[in-house]
C-alpha positions in Angstrom: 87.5 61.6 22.4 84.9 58.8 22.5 81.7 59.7 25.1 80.2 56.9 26.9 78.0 57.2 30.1 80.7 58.3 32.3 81.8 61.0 30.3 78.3 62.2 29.7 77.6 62.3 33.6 81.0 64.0 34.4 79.2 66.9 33.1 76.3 66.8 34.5 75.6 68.4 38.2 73.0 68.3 40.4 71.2 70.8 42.1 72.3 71.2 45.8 76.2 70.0 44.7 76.5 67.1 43.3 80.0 65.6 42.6 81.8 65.5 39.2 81.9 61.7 38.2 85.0 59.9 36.4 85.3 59.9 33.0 86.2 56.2 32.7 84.7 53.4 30.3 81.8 50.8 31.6 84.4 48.0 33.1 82.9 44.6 33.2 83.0 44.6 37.2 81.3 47.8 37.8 78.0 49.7 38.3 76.2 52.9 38.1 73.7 54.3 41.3 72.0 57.3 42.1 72.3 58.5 45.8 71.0 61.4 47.7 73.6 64.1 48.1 74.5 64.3 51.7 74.1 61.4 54.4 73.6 58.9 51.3 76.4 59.3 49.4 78.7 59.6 52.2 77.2 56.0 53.6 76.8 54.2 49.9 80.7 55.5 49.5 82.0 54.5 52.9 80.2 51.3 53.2 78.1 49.9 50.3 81.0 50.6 48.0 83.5 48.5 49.9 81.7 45.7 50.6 80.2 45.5 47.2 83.8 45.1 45.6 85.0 42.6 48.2 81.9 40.7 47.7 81.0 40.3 44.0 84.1 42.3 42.8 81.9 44.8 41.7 83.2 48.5 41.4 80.3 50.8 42.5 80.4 54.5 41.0 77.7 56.8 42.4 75.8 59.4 41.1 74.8 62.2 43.4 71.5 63.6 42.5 68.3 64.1 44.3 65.2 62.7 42.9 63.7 64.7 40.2 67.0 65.2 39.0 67.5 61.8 38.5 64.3 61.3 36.8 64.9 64.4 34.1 68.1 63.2 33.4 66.5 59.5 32.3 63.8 61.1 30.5 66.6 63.6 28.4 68.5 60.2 28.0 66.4 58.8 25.3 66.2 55.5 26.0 70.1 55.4 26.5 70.2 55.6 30.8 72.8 57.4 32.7 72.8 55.4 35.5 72.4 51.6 36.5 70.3 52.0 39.8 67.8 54.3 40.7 67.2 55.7 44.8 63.7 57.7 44.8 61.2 58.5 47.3 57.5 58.1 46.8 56.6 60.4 44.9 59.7 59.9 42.3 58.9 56.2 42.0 55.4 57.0 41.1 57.0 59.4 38.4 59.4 56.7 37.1 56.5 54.1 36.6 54.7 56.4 34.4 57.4 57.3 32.6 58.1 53.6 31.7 62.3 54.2 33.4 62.2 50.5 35.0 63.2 47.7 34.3 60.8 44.9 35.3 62.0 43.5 38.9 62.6 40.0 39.5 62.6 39.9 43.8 63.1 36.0 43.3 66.7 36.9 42.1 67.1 38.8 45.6 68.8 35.9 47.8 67.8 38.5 51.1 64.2 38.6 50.1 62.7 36.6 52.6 64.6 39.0 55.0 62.0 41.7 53.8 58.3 42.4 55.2 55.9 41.3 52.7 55.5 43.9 50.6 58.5 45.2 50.1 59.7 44.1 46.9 57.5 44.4 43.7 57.6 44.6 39.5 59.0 47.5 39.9 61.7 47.6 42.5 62.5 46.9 46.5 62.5 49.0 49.6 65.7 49.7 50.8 65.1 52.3 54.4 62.5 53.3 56.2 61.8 56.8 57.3 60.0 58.4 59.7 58.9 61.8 59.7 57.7 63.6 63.0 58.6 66.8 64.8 62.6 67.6 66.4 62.8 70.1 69.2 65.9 71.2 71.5 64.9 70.2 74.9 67.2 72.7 76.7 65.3 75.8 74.5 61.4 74.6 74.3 59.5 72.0 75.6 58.2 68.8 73.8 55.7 69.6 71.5 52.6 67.3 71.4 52.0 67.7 67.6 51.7 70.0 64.5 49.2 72.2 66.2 51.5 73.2 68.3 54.0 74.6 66.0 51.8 77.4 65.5 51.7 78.6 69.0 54.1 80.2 71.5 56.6 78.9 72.9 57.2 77.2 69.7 56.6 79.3 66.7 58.8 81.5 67.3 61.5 79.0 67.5 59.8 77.4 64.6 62.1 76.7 61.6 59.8 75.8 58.1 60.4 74.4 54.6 58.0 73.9 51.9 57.1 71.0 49.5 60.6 70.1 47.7 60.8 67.2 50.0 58.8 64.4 50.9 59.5 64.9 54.6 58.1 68.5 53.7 55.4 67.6 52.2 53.9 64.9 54.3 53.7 67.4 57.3 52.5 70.4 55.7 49.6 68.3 54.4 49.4 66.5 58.6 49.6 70.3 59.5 46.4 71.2 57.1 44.2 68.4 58.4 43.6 70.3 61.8 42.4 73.5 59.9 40.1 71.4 57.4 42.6 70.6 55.0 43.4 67.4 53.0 45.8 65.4 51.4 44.9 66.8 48.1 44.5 70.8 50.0 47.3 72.1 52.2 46.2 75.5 51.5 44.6 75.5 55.5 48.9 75.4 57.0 49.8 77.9 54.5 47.3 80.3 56.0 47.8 79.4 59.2 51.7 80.1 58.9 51.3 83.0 56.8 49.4 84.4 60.3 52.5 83.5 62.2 55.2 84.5 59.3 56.6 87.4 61.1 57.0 85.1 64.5 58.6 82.0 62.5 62.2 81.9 63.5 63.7 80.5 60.1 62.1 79.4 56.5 64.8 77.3 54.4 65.4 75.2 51.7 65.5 71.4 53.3 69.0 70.8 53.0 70.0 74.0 55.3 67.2 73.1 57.7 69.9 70.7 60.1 72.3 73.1 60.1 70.0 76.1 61.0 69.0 73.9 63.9 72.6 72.8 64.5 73.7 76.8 65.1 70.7 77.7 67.1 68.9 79.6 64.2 65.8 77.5 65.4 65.0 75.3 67.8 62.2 73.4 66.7 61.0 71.4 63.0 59.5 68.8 61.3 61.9 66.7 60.1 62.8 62.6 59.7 64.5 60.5 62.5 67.9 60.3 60.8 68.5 63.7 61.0 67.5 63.9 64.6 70.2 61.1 64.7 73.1 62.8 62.8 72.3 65.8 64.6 72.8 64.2 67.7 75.9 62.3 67.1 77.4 66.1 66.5 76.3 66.6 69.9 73.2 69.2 68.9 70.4 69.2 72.0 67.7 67.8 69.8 65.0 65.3 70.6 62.4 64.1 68.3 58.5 63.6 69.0 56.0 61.3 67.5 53.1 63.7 66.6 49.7 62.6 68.7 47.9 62.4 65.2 50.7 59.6 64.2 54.2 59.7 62.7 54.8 59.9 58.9 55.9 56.6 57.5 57.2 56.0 53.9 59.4 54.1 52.0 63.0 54.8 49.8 63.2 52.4 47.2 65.7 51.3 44.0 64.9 50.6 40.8 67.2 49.2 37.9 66.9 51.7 35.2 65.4 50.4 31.6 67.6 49.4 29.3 70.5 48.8 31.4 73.6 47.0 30.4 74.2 45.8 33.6 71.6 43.8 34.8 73.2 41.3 36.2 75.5 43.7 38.6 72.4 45.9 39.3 70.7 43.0 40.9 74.0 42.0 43.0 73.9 45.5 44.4 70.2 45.4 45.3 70.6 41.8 47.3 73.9 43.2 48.6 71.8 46.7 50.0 68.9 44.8 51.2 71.1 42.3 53.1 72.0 41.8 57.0 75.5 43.2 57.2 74.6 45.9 54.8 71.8 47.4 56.5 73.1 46.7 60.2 76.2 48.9 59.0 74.2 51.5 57.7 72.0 51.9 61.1 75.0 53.1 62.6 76.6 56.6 63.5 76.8 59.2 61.3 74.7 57.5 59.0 71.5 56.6 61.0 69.7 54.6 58.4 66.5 52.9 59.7 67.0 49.3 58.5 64.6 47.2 56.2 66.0 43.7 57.3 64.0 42.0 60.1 67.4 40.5 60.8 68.9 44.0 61.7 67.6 45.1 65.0 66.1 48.7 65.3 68.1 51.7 66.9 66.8 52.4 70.1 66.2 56.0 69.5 63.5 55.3 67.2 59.7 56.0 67.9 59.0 52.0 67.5 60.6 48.9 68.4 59.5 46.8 64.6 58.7 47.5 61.3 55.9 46.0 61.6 54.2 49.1 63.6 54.9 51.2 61.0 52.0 50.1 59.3 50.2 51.9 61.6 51.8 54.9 61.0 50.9 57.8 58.3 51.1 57.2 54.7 49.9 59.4 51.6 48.9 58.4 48.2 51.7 60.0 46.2 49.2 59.2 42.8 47.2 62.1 44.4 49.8 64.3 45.7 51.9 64.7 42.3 50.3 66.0 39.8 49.5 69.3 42.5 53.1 69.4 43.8 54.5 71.9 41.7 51.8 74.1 42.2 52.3 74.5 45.7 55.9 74.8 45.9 55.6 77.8 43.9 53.2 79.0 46.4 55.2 78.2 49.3 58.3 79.6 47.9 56.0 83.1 46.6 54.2 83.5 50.4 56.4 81.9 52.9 59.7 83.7 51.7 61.2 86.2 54.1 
């Protein structure tokens, strides 16, 4: 039996589930992506993949891994990627940079890039969603919460569902959280005191990927979170509302990246301009995926806490250069003190 890339990533499986992937040969009309398990793969394989082959006749096989992953599995690769097409969070990104994993991007080969803010293609790669990271709450259990402070108090702590720093969602409020207790981006150690106080109140303490559904069966009523789960959890007809924090929501950025060393450039490129583009990211806005659109062509849901991209410039950002080098530290000290 000859191994190629497929057969090599049919054996590999991500942490939180990811799907076996064919064992077939790298066709001529056809590309490799990452996606998040979840939402992500479900929307990439329901709509991206579709229109992707009726457009360009391109066959798109995805690879269901969550960030890190996908960056250790580059890195054990040798120079020889698993994957086409990278999907990372901030964090990630700045992880794959150092690591030398991209390819040099050309944006002028994106025909939708003057559909993008400025900004949101570089040498490196092109944003592809939005998110927006705030507080969610079920109106019919607690009132609205007017921000992080008030996690920590009755009536909401002890409806209060919590998850440490695996995410980026997670990590963004724990460190908005520290702030009010003295901390800083670089110190979160003020909200991990503070909730240790509270521990024995807190309804539920997860890993991120149960944190929906212990919302969804009433485990807890109230957590930070991003808008698209808000969404999804509404379109399953949960009570849940979401609340722009008084300090500011959390804004950051997912983004693609075409892996170094590709074999496919030409394809990976035709996927980006295909992701970035109008009828891709209207579709993906709507129920149960919930997407928040990069396209200025592509009108915002109205559920969201703005009505433009462009005010997400005002919103909260971290420097992820900063935050990474410390972020293992403190998910082992979440995981060792918050546990219960």
């Amino acid at each position: 039996m000859t191994f190629n890339r497929r057969s090599l990533l049919a054996g590999m499986t991500a942490l939180g589930g990811a799907s076996f992937l064919p064992h077939i040969a790298h066709a001529k009309g056809s590309i490799v992506a990452t996606t998040y398990p979840g939402t992500w793969e479900d929307a990439y394989r329901g709509v991206i993949a579709p229109m992707l082959k009726k457009k360009d006749d391109i066959d798109l096989e995805l690879a269901p891994l969550f960030a890190m992953d996908q960056i250790g599995k580059a890195k054990a690769a040798r120079g020889a990627p698993p994957f086409d097409v990278f999907v990372l969070d901030p964090g990630p990104r700045i992880v794959g940079m150092e690591g030398g994993l991209f390819e040099k991007f050309d944006a002028k080969k994106l025909s939708n890039l003057g559909k993008l803010p400025a900004g949101f293609a570089d040498d490196v790669g092109v944003h592809v969603s939005a998110q927006v990271v705030g507080i969610a709450y079920n109106p019919k259990k607690v009132p609205a919460p007017k921000g992080w402070g008030d996690l920590l108090k009755d009536p909401w702590v002890s409806r209060l569902g919590i998850t440490g720093f695996q995410t980026t969602f997670g990590t963004s409020s724990l460190i908005e959280m520290s702030k009010l207790f003295g901390g800083s981006l670089t110190n979160p150690e003020p909200a991990l005191v503070e909730l240790k106080k509270v521990l024995p109140k807190i309804a539920a303490v997860g890993l991120p990927a149960a944190m929906p559904g212990l919302f969804q069966q009433g485990q807890c009523d109230v957590m930070y979170t991003n808008t698209q789960t808000v969404a999804t959890l509404k379109g399953k007809g949960v009570d849940v509302e979401f609340v722009k924090p008084e300090s500011g929501s959390i804004a950051f950025y997912t983004t693609m990246h075409i892996a170094k060393g590709t074999d496919q450039l030409d394809n990976a490129y035709k996927y980006l301009d295909l992701v970035v583009g109008k009828d891709a990211q209207e579709a993906l806005t709507k129920p149960p995926y919930n997407f928040v659109p990069v396209n200025k062509d592509v009108p915002l849901p109205a559920d969201l806490p703005m009505k433009s991209l462009d005010e997400m410039t005002k919103y909260v950002e971290h420097d992820w250069s900063k935050i990474n080098p410390l972020r293992a530290a403190w998910i082992e000290k979440f995981n060792k003190e918050m546990a219960k």
